[in-house]
C-alpha positions in Angstrom: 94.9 200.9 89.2 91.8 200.6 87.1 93.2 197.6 84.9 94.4 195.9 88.3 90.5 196.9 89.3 89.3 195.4 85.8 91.2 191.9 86.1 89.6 192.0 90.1 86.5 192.6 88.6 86.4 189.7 85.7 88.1 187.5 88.0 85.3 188.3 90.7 82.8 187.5 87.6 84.3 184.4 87.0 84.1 183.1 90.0 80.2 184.0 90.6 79.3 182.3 87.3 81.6 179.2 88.7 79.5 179.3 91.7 76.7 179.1 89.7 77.3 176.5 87.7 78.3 173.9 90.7 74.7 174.8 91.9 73.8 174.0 88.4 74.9 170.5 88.4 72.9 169.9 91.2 69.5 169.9 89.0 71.4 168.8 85.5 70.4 165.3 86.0 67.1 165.8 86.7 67.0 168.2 83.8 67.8 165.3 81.6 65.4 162.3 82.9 63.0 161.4 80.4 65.3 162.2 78.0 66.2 158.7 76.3 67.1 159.5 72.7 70.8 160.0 72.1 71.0 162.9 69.9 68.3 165.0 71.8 70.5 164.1 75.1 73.4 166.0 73.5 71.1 169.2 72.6 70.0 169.3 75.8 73.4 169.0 77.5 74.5 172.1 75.2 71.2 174.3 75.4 70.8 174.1 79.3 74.3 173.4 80.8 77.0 174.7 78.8 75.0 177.9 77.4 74.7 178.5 81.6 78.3 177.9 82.5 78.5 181.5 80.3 80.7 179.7 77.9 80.3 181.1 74.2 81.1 177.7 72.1 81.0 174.2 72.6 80.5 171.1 70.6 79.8 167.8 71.9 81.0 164.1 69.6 80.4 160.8 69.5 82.8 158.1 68.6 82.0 155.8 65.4 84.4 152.9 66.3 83.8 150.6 63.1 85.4 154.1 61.2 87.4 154.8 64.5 86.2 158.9 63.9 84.2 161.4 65.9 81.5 163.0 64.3 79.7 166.1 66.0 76.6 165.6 66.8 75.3 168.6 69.0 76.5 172.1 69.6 76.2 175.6 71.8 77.1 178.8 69.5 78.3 178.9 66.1 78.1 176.0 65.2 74.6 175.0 66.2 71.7 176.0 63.9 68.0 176.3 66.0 69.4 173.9 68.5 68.8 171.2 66.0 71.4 170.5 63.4 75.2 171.2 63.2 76.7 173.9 60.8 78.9 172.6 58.2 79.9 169.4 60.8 83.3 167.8 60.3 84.5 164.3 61.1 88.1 164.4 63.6 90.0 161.2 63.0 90.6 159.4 66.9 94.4 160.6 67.5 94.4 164.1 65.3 93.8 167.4 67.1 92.5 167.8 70.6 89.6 166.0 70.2 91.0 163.5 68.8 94.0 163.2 71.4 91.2 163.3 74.4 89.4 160.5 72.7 92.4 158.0 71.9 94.2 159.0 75.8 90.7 159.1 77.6 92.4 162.1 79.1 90.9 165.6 79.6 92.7 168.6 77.6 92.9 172.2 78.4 95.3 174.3 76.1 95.6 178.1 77.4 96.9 179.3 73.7 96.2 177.0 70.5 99.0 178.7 68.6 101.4 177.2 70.7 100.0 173.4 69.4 101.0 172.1 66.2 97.9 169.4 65.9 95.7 172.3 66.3 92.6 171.9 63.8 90.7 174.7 62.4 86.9 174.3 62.5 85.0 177.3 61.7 87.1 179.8 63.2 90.4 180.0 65.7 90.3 180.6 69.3 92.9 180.4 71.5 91.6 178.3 74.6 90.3 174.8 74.1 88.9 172.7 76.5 87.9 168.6 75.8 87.0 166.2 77.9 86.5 162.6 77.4 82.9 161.1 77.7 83.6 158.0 79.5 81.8 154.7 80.4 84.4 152.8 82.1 87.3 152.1 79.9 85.2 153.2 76.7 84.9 156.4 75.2 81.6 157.5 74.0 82.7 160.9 72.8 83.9 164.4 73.9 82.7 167.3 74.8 84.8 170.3 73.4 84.6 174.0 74.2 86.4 177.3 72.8 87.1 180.7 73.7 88.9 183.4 72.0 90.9 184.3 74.9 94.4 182.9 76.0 93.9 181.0 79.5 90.2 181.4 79.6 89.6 178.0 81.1 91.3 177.1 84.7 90.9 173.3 86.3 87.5 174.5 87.7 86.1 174.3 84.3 87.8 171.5 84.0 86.0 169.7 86.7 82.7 171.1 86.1 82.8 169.5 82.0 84.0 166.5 83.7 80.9 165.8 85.9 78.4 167.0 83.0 80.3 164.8 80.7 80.3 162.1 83.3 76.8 162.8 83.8 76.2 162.5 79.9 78.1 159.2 79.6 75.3 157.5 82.3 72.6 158.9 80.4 73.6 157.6 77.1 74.7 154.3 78.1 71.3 153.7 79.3 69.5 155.2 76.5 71.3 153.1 74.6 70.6 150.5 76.8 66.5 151.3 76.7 67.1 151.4 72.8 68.4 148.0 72.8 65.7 146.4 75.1 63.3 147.4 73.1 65.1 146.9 69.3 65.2 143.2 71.2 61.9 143.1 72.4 60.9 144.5 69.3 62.9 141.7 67.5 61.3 139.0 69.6 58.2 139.8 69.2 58.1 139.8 65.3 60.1 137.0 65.1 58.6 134.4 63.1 59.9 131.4 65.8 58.4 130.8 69.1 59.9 132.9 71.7 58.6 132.6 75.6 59.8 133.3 78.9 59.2 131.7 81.7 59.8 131.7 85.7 60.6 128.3 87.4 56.5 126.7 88.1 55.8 128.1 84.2 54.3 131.0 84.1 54.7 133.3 81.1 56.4 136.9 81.8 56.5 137.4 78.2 55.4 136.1 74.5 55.1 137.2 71.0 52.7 136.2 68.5 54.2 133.5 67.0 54.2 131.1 70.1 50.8 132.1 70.8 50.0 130.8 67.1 51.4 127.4 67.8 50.2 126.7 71.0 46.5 127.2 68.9 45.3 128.1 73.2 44.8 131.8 75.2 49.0 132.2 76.3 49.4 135.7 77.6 51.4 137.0 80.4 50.9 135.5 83.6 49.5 132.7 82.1 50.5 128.8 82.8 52.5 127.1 80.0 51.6 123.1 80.6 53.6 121.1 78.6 55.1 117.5 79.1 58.2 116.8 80.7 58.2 121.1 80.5 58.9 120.8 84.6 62.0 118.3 83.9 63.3 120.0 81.5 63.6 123.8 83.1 65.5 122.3 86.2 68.0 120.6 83.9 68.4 123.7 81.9 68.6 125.4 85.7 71.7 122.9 86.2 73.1 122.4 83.0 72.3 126.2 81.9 70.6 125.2 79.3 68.1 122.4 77.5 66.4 121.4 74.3 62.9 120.2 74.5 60.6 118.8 72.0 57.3 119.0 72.0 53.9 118.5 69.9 51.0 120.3 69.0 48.0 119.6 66.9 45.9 122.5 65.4 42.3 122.2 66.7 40.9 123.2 63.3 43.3 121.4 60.7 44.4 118.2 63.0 47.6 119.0 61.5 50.5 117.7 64.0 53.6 120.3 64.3 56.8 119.7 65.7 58.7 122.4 68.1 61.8 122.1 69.2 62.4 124.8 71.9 65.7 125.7 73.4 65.6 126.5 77.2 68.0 128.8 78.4 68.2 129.8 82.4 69.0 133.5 83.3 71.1 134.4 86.0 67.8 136.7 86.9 66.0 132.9 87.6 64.0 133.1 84.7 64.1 131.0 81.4 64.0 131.8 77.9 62.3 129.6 75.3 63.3 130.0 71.7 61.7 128.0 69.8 61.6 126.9 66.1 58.8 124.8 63.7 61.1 121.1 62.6 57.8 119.7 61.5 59.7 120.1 57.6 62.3 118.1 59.3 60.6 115.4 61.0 59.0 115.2 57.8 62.2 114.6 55.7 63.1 112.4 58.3 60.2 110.1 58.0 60.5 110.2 54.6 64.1 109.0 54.0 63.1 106.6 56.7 60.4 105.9 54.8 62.8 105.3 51.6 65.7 103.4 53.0 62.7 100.9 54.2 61.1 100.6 50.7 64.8 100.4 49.4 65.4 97.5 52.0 62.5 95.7 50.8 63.3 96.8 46.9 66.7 94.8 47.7 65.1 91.5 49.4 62.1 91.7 46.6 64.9 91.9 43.7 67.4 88.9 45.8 64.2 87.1 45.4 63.0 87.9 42.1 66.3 87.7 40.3 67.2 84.1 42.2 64.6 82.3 41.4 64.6 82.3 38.2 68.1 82.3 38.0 67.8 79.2 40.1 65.1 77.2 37.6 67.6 78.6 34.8 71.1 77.1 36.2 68.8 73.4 37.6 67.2 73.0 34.2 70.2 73.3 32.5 72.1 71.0 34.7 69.2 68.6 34.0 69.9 68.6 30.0 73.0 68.3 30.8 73.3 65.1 32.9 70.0 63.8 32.2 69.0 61.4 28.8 65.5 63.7 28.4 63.3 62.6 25.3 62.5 65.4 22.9 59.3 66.5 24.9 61.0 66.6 28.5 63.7 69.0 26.7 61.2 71.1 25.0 59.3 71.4 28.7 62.7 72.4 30.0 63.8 74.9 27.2 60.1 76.5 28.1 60.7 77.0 31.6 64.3 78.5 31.2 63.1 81.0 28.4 60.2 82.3 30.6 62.8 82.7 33.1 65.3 84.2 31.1 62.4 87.0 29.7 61.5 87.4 33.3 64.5 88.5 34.2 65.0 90.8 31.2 61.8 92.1 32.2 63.6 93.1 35.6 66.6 94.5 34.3 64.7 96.6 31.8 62.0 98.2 34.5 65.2 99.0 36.9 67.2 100.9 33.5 63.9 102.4 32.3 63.1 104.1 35.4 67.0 105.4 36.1 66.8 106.9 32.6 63.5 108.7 33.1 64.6 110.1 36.5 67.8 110.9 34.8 66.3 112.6 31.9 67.7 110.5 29.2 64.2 109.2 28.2 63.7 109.8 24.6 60.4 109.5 23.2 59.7 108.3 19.2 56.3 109.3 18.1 54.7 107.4 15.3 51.6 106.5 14.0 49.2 103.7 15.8 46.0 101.6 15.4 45.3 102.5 19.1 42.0 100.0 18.1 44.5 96.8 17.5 46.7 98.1 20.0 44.8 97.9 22.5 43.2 95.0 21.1 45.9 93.1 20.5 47.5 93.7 24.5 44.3 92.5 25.9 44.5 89.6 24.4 47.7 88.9 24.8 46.3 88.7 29.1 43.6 86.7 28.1 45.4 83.4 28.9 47.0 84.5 32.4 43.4 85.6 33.0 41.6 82.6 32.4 44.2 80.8 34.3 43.0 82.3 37.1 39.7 82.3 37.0 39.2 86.0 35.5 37.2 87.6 32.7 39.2 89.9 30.4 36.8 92.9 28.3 37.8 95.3 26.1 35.3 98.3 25.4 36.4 100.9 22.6 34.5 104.3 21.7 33.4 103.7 17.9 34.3 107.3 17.4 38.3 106.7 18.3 39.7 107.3 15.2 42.0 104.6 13.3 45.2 106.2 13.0 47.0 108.4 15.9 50.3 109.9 16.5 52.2 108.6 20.0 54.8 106.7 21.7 53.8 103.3 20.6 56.8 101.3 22.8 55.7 103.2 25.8 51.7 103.3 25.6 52.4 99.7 25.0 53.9 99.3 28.2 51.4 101.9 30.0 48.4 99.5 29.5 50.9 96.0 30.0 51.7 97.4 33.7 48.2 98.7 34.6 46.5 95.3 32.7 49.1 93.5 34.6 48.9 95.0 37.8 45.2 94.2 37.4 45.6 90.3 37.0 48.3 90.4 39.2 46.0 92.0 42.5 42.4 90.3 41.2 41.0 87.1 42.9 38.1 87.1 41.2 35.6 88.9 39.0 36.4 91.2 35.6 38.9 93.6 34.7 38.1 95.7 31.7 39.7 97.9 29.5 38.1 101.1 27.8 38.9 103.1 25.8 37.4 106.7 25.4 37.4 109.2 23.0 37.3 113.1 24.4 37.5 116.5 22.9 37.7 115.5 19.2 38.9 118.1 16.4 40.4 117.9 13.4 43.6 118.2 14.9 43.5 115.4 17.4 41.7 114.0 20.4 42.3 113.2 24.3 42.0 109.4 24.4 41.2 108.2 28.0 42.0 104.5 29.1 40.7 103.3 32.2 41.4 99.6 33.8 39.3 99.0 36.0 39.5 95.6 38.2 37.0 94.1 41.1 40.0 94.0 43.6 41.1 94.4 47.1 40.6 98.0 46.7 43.6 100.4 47.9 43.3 102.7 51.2 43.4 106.6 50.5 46.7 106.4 52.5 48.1 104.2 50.0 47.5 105.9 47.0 50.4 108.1 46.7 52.3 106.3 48.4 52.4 103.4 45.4 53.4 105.8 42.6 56.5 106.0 44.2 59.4 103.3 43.0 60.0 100.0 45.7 56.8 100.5 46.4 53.9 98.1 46.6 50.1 98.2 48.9 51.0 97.7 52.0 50.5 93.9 53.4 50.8 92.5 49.4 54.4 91.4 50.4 53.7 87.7 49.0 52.6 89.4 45.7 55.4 88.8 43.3 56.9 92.1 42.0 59.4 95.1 42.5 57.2 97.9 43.3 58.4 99.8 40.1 55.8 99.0 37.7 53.3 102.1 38.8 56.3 104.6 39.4 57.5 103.5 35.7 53.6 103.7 34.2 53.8 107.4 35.9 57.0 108.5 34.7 55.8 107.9 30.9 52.5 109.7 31.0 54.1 113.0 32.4 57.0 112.1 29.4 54.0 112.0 27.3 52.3 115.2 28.6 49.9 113.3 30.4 47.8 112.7 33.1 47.1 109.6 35.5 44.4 109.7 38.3 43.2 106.2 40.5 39.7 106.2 42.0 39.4 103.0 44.7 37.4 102.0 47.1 38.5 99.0 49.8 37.1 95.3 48.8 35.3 96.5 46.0 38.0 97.6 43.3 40.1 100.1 41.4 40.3 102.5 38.7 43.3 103.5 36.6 42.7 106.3 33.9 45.4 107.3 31.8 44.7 110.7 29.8 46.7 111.6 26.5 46.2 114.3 24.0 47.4 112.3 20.7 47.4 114.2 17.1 45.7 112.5 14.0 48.2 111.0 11.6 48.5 113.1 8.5 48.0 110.9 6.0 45.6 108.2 6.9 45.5 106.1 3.6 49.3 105.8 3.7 49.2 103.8 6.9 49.1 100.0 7.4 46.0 98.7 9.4 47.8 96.6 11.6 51.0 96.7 13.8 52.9 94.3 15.2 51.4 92.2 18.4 52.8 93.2 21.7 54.5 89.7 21.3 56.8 91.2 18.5 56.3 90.5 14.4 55.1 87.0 13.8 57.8 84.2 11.9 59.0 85.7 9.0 61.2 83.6 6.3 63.5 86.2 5.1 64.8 86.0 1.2 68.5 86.0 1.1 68.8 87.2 -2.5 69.7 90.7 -3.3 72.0 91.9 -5.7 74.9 92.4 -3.3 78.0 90.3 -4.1 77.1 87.8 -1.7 73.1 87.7 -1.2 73.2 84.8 0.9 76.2 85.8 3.5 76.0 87.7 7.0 78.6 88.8 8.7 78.7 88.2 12.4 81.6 90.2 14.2 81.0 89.4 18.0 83.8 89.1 20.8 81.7 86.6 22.9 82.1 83.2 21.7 78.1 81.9 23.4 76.7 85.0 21.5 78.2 84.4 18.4 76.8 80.8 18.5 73.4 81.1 19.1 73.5 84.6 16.4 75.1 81.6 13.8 72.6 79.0 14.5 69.4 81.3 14.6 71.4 83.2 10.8 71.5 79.8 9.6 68.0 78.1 10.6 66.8 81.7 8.0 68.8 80.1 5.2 71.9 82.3 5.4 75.7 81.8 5.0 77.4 83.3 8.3 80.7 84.7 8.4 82.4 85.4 11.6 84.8 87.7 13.1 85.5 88.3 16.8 87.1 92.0 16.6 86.8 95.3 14.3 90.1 94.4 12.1 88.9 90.5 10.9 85.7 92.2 10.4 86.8 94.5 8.2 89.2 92.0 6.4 85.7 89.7 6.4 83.8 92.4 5.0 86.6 92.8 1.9 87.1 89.6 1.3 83.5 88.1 0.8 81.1 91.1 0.5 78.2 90.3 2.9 74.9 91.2 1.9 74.4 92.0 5.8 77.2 92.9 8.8 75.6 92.4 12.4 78.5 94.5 14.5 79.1 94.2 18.1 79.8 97.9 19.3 82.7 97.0 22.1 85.1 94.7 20.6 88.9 94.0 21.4 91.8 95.7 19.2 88.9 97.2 17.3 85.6 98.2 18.2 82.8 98.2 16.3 82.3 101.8 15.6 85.8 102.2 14.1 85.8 99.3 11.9 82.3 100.9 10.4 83.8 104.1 9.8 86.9 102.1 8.2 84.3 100.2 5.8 82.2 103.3 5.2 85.5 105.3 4.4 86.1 102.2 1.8 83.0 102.1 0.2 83.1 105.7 -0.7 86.7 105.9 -2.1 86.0 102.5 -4.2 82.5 103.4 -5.8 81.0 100.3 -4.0 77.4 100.1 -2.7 76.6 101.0 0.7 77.0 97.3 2.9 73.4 97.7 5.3 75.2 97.5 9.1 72.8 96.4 12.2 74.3 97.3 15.7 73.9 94.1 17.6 75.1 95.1 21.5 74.2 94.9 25.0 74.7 99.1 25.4 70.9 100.4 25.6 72.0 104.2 26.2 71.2 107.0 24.3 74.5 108.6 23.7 75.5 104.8 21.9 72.8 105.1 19.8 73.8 108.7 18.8 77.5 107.4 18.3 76.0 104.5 16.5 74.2 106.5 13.7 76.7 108.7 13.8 79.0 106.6 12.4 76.7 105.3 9.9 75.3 102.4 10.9 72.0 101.7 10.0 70.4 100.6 12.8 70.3 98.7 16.5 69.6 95.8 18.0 69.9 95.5 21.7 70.9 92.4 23.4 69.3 89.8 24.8 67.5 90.3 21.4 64.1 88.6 20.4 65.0 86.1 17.2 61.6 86.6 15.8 62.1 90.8 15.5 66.0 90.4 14.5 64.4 88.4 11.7 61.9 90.4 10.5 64.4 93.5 10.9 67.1 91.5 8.8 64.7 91.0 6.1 63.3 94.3 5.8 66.5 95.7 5.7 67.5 93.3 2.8 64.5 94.3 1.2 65.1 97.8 1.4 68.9 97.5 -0.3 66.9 95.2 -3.4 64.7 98.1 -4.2 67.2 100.4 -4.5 69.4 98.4 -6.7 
């Protein structure tokens, strides 16, 4: 009778705190408002519900899906320590246990004796009755909430449906924390973002903005303020049809003038509004203008070069048909011949500007420094102007700093055509008045110096907006069309200063003239009593008679191994006008049977050849040489090929030296003779 009054008696107890707890659930939610972090959530949800449902343990987890795992995150007896963190916390793999059954079904549990189930996992201790319930948000689950209780059949379907509604209950509250988390992780996320980002109800008025639109509109934009843009109106009710619309708009800073470029993306919210994310193309319209810019200058690169390349081409091709058909007299021939050779070196002149300037944006540019008279340089390229200049009614001056000292270290070839572009440039732009060179001397040690030239010309003058504009190649002062030229000189004269570490600025000023300076740092040659006073004229060595005697077998003979029938012909008569024998092959294998046969004192070797080229026919007549004791046959590289890498292959080898086609008779001469000169001393 007393155990039968005992079972009454929990039972009745039971039932009372049952009682109590559906009285409880009427205040849980408003327990929990204000509440909008997660994990405090779950505390509260185990300090003041399940600790008042009388229940002893109870742990509450949330799903991970990227690891598909529950982890506990907040707990009601053993397990929680100060309400605050978990005791020795374990992760249940979504499927294993109860809890992980409940989360994978979506399906409450309750087991009345754990012994009886063979997925049963141990946390910190066993108890015999388990309940766990899902935490649902529609078809998701969130977590579980799990309870434990060392009796069998402790929990009956009223505890069932009392976890249910808390952990209903729960799900609501964390969906919408999360849900206030994300606002505001998005809000936060708009407002530091570094684009423009507005929005906007249908007449334009801001409902929100972060600093970075506010910074390129450069005006006061703040909530409830009026965005007024162009075509703005237009473009939110197509984005209001359409769903969304791109709009591009302008803005110029008030303090800089400088113009920006947004490009904003209108999107229309089912709420009415519109979003506005925006982003800064200015960088792009730029790039745009610019290979617009380009793909103009190359278009007129392409009609300046049709031009520049057909007319003389044209006075080249009539002039010769002319000798040919015509019965000139000698001095009508000689006026012919003159006009087709300035043609022919004005179109060398082209081809060698377009290959200088691919190799220096190429990197292939190879500089050869060696001492200069900068005095009779420069000298000697002013006058070399002074006709052209007179021509046109010009004076030509030359001012030099006493103090520049004789002898200097550089890049002869290309100071040489430094001061020929600017000096030409000069002429070329001038009407009337002077252009002068000087020449400065700056910052003089025992070392070296910085030598400044400046040509200056009373000119047209160039607009500020031109000036960097005419550094770059194709390009000439706009409106200068009619002025002959490609546009490549000053982007070529740029290219070799910053080769030769140096520096170019240009001072103008509109109808009253322009400034070039040109700023190198050049060492002192070492040994200044060593060195010639004079160097060859910018024209190239004068005549030279070249002495065919040397104490090679042959002294007199040359050979000429060229494919090309024209080139060996005018090589043969120019070889023969000097007073030499020439000898001619047109492939490697008759110029090496040529060279055994009648022992030149000279070869000129083309480098591309048929059967045999003429690299391996010089290794052939080098390998010869060495195995028969004979003296070493001088070998001059005569070939169209003007790359580096040939010249490496060319010395390489073992010949001696190069000469690049179209070559200039006068300094094939002179480098014939010294080169026969050189193989008498030795002997």
């Amino acid at each position: 009778m007393n155990a039968a009054f005992n079972q009454h008696k929990a039972s009745s107890r039971r039932e009372v705190l049952r009682l109590e707890a559906l009285s409880l659930l009427k205040d849980f939610a408003n327990d929990l408002i204000g509440i909008e972090e997660i994990d405090a959530l779950l505390w509260a949800v185990a300090e003041r519900t399940i600790s008042n449902l009388g229940w002893q343990d109870c742990v509450i987890y949330l799903m991970d899906p990227h690891r598909n795992v529950l982890i506990q995150k907040a707990a009601f007896g053993p397990k929680s320590i100060d309400y605050k963190s978990i005791f020795d916390p374990i992760e249940v793999p979504v499927g294993r246990g109860v809890v992980g059954k409940v989360a994978s079904t979506g399906q409450a549990m309750r087991i009345s004796d754990t012994s009886q189930f063979n997925d049963y996992i141990e946390d910190d201790a066993v108890r015999f009755s388990e309940l766990a319930v899902p935490i649902l948000w529609g078809q998701e689950v969130l977590g579980v909430i799990d309870s434990e209780h060392p009796e069998r059949n402790f929990y009956q379907v009223e505890d069932q449906l009392i976890l249910e509604t808390v952990a209903g209950i729960t799900a609501t509250k964390i969906q919408n924390a999360r849900s206030i988390q994300s606002n505001s992780e998005l809000a936060l996320f708009y407002e530091r973002n570094p684009n423009p980002v507005l929005q906007l109800n249908e007449v334009g008025m801001v409902s929100f903005i972060n600093e970075s639109a506010r910074r390129y509109f450069h005006e006061h934009l703040d909530v409830g303020s009026l965005l007024v843009l162009p075509k703005l109106k237009d473009a939110l009710l197509t984005a209001k049809k359409k769903g969304r619309f791109t709009l591009r708009c302008n803005q110029t800073d008030p303090k800089t003038g400088e113009e920006r470029t947004g490009e904003f993306n209108i999107v229309h919210l089912d709420a009415g509004q519109f979003n506005l994310y925006g982003s800064d193309i200015s960088h792009i319209v730029d790039l745009q203008k610019a290979a617009e810019a380009a793909n103009e200058a190359k278009s007129r690169f392409l009609s300046v070069m049709s031009h520049e390349i057909r007319t003389p081409l044209n006075a080249i091709l009539g002039l010769t048909e002319l000798l040919i058909d015509e019965e000139a007299n000698r001095e009508e021939q000689l006026r012919h011949l003159a006009y087709m050779e300035f043609s022919g070196r004005h179109l060398l002149s082209l081809v060698n500007d377009i290959l200088d300037l691919e190799k220096m944006a190429s990197g292939k540019v190879q500089g050869a420094p060696q001492p200069c008279n900068v005095i009779e340089l420069s000298t000697n390229i002013v006058d070399s102007f002074q006709n052209r200049a007179e021509n046109v009614g010009l004076e030509l001056k030359l001012n030099i700093d006493p103090n520049l000292p004789r002898q200097l270290i550089t890049e002869v070839r290309w100071l040489t055509q430094i001061l020929n572009n600017l000096i030409g440039n000069a002429v070329k732009y001038t009407s009337t008045g002077t252009i002068t060179l000087n020449v400065f001397v700056k910052n003089q040690n025992n070392q070296g110096c910085t030598v400044r030239f400046e040509v200056s010309d009373t000119g047209p003058g160039i607009p500020a907006s031109e000036l960097s504009r005419i550094l770059q190649p194709f390009e000439q002062i706009q409106g200068t069309t009619q002025i002959e030229g490609t546009g490549l000189g000053l982007a070529i004269v740029q290219a070799l200063i910053t080769e030769m570490s140096g520096t170019l600025s240009i001072e103008s000023e509109v109808n009253k003239g322009s400034t070039f300076s040109v700023e190198l740092d050049l060492p002192r040659a070492e040994n200044q009593s060593q060195l010639q006073d004079t160097i060859p004229s910018v024209d190239g060595p004068q005549d030279l008679q070249a002495s065919p005697h040397t104490d090679h077998d042959n002294p007199s003979t040359i050979l000429l191994a060229d494919d090309n029938e024209l080139n060996r012909f005018v090589a043969n008569k120019l070889l023969t006008r000097w007073g030499y024998t020439v000898v001619e092959a047109v492939n490697g294998q008759e110029a090496v049977r040529a060279w055994e046969k009648h022992g030149p004192c000279l070869i000129l070797m083309d480098v591309q050849m048929p059967l045999m080229d003429g690299l391996e026919a010089t290794r052939i007549i080098r390998n010869n040489e060495a195995t028969a004791g004979l003296k070493r046959s001088p070998i001059l590289a005569l070939t169209a090929d003007a790359e580096p890498q040939t010249n490496e292959k060319i010395i390489n080898v073992g010949m001696d030296e190069r000469v690049i086609k179209p070559f200039n008779p006068v300094e094939l001469q002179a480098i014939i003779a010294s080169t026969i000169e050189s193989l008498r001393n030795e002997g």
